[in-house]
Steps between C-alpha positions, in 0.01 A plus 500: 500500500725790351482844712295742393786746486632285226159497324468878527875558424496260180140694417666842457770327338245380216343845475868707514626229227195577276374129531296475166203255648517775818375771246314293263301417777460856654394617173230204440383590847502851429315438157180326676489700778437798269298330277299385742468812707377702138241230436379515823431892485385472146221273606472590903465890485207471234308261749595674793361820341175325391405360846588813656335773317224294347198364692358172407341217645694232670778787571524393878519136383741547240715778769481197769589247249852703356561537883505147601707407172730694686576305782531126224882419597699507197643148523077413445489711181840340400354167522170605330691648190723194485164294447428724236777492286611162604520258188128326592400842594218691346781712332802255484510527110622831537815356660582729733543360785844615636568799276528883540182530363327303765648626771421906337124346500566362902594843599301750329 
């Protein structure tokens, strides 16, 4: 097992060197994370607006329902999307599975 001192010492060496796959990936990660987080306001804020300035039945259901969504680990919602857009999934024709796109869709 190498030291870690070697493993963080060879890590700064990739990023000082300007290690192409080091900043392809930054920038992918970058790219969903922002995606995602835009989506997720887009559709979130007009929801969150709805349910709190609007009254309407089933608000305390649909409140306690958002809430416990909340506490779903990720890892479960992970494996629920990966049923989805699995190849014998409802939407594996899509082909997805794997891609930016699906992972944009995980997050937001």
């Amino acid at each position: 097992m190498p030291d870690p001192w070697e493993v963080v010492a060879k890590a700064f060496q990739l990023i000082i060197t300007g290690d192409q796959t080091v900043y392809q990936t930054t920038l992918l990660s970058l790219f969903i994370s922002g995606t995602a987080s835009v989506l997720a306001f887009l559709w979130g804020t007009p929801i969150a607006m709805i349910i709190a300035l609007k009254s309407f039945r089933g608000k305390v259901l649909l409140k306690s329902l958002l809430n416990a969504l909340v506490g779903v680990p990720t890892v479960a919602l992970g494996l629920i999307l990966y049923m989805i857009f699995s190849r014998s999934g409802p939407l594996g024709f899509l082909r997805l599975l794997y891609t930016p796109i699906a992972v944009i869709i995980g997050e937001a």
